[in-house]
N, CA, C and O atoms as a GROMACS GRO file, in nm:
protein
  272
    1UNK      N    1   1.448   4.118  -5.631
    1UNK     CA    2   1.527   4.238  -5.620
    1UNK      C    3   1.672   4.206  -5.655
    1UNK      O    4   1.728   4.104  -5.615
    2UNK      N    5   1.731   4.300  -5.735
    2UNK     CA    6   1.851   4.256  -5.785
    2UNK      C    7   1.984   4.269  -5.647
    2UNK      O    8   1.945   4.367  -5.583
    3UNK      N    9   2.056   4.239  -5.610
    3UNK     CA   10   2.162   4.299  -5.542
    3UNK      C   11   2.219   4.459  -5.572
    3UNK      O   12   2.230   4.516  -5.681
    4UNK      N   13   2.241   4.495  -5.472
    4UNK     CA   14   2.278   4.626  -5.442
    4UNK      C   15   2.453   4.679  -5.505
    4UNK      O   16   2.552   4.607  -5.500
    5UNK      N   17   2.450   4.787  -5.548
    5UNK     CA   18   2.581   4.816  -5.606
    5UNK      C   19   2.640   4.951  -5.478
    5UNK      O   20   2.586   5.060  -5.460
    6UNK      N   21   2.750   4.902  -5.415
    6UNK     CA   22   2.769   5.040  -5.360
    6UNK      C   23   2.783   5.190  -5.449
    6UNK      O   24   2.778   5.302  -5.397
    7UNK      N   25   2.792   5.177  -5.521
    7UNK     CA   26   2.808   5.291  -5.600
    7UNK      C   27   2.641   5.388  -5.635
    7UNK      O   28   2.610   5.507  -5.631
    8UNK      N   29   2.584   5.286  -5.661
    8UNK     CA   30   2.455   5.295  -5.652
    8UNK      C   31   2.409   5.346  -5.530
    8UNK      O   32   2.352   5.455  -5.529
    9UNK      N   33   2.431   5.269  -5.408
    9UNK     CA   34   2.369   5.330  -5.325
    9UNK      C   35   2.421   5.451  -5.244
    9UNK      O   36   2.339   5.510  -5.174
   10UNK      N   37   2.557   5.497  -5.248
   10UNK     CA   38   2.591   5.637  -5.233
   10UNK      C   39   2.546   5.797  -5.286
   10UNK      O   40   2.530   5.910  -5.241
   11UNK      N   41   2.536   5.695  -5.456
   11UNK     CA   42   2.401   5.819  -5.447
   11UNK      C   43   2.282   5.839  -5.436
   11UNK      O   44   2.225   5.920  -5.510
   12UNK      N   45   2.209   5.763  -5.330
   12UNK     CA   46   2.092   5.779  -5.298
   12UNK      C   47   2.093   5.890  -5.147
   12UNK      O   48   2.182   5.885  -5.062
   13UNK      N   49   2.009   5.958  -5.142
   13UNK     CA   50   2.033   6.035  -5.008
   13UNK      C   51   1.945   5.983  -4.900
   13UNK      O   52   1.854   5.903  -4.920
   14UNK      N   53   1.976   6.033  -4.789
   14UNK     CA   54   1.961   5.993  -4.674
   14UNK      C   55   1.813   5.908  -4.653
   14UNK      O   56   1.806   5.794  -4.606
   15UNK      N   57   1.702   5.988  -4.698
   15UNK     CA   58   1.589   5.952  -4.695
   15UNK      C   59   1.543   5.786  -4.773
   15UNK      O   60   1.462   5.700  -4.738
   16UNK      N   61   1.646   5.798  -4.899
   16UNK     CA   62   1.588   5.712  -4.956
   16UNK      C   63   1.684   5.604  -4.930
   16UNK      O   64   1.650   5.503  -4.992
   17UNK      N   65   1.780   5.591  -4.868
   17UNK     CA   66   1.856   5.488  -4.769
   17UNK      C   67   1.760   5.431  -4.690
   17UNK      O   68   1.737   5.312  -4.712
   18UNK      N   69   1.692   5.491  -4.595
   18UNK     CA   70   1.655   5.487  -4.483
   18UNK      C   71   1.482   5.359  -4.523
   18UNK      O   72   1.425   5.272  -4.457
   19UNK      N   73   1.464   5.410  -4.643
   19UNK     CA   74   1.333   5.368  -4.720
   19UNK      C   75   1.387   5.188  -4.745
   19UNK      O   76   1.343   5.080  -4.705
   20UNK      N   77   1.519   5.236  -4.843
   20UNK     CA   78   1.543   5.083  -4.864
   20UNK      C   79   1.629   5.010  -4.761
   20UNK      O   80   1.682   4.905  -4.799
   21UNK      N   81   1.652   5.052  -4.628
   21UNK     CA   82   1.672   4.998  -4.527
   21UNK      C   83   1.558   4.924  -4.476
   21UNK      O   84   1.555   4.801  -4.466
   22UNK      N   85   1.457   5.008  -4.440
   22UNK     CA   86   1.307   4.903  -4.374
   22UNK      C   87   1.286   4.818  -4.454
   22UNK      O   88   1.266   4.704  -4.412
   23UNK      N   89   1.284   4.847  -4.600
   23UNK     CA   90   1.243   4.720  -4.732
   23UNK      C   91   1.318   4.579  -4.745
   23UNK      O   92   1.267   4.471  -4.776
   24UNK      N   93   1.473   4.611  -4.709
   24UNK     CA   94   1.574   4.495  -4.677
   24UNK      C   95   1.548   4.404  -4.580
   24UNK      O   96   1.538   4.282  -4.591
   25UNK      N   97   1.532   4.512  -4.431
   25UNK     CA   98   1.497   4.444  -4.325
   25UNK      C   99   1.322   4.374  -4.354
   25UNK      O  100   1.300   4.278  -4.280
   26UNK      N  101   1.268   4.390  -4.397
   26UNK     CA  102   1.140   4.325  -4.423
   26UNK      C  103   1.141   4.239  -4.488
   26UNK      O  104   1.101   4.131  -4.447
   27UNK      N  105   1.194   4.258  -4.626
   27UNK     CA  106   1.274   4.148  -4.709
   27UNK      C  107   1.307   4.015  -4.609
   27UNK      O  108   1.241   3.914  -4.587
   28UNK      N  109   1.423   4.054  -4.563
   28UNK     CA  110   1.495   3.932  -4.468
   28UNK      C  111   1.455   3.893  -4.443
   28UNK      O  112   1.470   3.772  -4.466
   29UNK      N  113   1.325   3.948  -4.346
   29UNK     CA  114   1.232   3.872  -4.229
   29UNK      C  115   1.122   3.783  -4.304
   29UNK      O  116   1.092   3.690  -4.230
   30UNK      N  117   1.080   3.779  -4.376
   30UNK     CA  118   1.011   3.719  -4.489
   30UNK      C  119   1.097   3.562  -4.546
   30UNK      O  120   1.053   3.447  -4.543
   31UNK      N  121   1.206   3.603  -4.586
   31UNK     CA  122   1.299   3.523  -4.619
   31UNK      C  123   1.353   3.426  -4.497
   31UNK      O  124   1.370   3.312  -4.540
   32UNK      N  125   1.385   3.439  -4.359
   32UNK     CA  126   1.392   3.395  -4.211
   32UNK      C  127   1.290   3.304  -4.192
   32UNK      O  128   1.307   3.183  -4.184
   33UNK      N  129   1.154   3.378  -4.183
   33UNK     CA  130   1.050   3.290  -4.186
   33UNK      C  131   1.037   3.144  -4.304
   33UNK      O  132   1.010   3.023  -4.304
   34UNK      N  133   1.068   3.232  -4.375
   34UNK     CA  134   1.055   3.044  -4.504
   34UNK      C  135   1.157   2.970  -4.468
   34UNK      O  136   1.142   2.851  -4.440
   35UNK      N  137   1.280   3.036  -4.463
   35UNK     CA  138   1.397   2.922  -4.438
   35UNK      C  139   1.369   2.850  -4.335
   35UNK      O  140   1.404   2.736  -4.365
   36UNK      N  141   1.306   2.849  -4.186
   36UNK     CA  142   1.235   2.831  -4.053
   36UNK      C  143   1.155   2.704  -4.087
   36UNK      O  144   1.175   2.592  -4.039
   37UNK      N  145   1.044   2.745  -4.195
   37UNK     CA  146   0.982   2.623  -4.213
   37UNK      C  147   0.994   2.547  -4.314
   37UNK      O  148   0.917   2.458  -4.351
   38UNK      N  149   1.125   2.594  -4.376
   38UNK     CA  150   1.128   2.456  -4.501
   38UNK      C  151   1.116   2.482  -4.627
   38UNK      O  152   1.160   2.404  -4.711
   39UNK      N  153   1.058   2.590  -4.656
   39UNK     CA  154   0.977   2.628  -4.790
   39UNK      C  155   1.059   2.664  -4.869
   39UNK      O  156   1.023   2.658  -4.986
   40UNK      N  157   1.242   2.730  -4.830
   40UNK     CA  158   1.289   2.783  -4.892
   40UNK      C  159   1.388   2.732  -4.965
   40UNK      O  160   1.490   2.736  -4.896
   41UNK      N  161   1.407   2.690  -5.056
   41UNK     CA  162   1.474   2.593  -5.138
   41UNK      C  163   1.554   2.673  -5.221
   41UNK      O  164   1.648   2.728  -5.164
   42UNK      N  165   1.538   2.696  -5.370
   42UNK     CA  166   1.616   2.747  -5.442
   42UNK      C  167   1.681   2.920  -5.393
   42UNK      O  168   1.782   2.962  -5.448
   43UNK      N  169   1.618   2.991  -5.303
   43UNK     CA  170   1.610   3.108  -5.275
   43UNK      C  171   1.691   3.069  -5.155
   43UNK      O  172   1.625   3.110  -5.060
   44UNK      N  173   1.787   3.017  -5.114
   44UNK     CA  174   1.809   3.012  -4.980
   44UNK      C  175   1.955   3.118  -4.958
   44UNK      O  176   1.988   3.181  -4.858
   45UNK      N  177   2.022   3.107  -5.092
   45UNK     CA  178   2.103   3.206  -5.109
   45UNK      C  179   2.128   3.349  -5.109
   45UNK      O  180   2.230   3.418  -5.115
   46UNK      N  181   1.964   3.376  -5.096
   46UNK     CA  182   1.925   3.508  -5.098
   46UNK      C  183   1.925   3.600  -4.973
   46UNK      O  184   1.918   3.723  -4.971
   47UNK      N  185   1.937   3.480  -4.828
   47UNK     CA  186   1.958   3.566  -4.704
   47UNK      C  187   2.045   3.590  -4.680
   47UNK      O  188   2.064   3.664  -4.583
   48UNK      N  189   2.173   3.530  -4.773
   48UNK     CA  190   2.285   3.607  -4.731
   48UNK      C  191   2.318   3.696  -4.777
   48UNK      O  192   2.402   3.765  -4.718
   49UNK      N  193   2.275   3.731  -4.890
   49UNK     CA  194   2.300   3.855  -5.004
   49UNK      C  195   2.237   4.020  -4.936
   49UNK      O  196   2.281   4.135  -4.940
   50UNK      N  197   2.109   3.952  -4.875
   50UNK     CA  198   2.035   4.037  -4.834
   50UNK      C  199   2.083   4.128  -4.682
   50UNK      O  200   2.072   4.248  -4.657
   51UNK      N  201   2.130   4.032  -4.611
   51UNK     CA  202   2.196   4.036  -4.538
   51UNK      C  203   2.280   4.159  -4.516
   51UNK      O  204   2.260   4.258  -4.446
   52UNK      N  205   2.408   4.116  -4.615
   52UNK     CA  206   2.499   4.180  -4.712
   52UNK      C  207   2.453   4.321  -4.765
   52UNK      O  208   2.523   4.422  -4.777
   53UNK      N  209   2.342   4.306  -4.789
   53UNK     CA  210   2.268   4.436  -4.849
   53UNK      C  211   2.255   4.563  -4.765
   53UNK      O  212   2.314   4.668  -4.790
   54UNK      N  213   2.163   4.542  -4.653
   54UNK     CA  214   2.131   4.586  -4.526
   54UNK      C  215   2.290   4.615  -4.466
   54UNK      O  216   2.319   4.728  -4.429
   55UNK      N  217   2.370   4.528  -4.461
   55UNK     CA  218   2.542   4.581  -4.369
   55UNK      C  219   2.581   4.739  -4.464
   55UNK      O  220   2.599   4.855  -4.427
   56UNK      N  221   2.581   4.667  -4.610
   56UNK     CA  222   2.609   4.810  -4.722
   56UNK      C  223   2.563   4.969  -4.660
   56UNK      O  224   2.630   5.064  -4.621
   57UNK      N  225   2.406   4.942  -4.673
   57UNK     CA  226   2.300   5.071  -4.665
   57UNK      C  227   2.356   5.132  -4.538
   57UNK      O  228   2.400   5.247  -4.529
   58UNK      N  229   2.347   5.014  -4.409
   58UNK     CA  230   2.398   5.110  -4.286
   58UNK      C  231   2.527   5.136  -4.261
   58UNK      O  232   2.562   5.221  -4.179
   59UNK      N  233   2.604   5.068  -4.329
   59UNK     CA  234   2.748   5.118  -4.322
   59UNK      C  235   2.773   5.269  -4.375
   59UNK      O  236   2.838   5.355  -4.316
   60UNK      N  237   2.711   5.281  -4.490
   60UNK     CA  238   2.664   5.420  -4.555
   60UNK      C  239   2.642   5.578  -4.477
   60UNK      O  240   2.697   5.685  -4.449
   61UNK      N  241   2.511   5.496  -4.469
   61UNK     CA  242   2.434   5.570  -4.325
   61UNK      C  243   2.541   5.642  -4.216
   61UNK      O  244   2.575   5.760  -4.209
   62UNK      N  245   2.586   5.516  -4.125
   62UNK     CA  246   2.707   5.561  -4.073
   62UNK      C  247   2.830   5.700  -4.054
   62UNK      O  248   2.885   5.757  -3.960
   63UNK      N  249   2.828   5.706  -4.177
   63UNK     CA  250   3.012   5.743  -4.255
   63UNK      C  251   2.912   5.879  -4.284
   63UNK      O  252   2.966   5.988  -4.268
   64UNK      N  253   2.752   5.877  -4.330
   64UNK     CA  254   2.705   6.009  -4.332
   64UNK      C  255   2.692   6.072  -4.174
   64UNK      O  256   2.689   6.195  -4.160
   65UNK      N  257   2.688   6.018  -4.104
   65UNK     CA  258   2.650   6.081  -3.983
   65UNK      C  259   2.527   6.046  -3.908
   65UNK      O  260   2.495   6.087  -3.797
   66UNK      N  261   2.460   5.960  -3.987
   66UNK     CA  262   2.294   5.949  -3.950
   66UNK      C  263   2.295   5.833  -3.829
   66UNK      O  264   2.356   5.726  -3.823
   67UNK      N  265   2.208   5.894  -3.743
   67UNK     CA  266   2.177   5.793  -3.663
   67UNK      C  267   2.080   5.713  -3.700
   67UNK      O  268   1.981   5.761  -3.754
   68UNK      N  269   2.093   5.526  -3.670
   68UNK     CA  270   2.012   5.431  -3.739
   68UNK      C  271   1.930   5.404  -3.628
   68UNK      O  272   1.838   5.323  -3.637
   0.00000   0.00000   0.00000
């Protein structure tokens, strides 16, 4: 998955925030688990991005009014 553009994701509406919110957070957790046991080598850079990603979407969220 490429990194997220805020611009990009402002115009997505609420619903489909909310979609690539669970996908991030699933993402991560996937990514948590490998780093845990070792496996994650070249990709290790990717939990922080992702991270990063997920702060974006709900910061968003936020500033719309939506409760997370």
């Amino acid at each position: 998955m490429a990194r997220l553009k805020l611009k990009d994701l402002r115009e997505m509406n609420d619903k489909d925030l909310e979609d690539k919110l669970s996908e991030l957070k699933a993402e991560l957790g996937k990514l948590t688990v490998e780093a845990a046991k070792g496996t994650l080598r070249k990709d290790s850079g990717k939990v922080r991005y992702r991270r990063r990603d997920i702060a974006r979407v709900m910061t968003i969220l936020r500033e719309r009014g939506k409760k997370i």
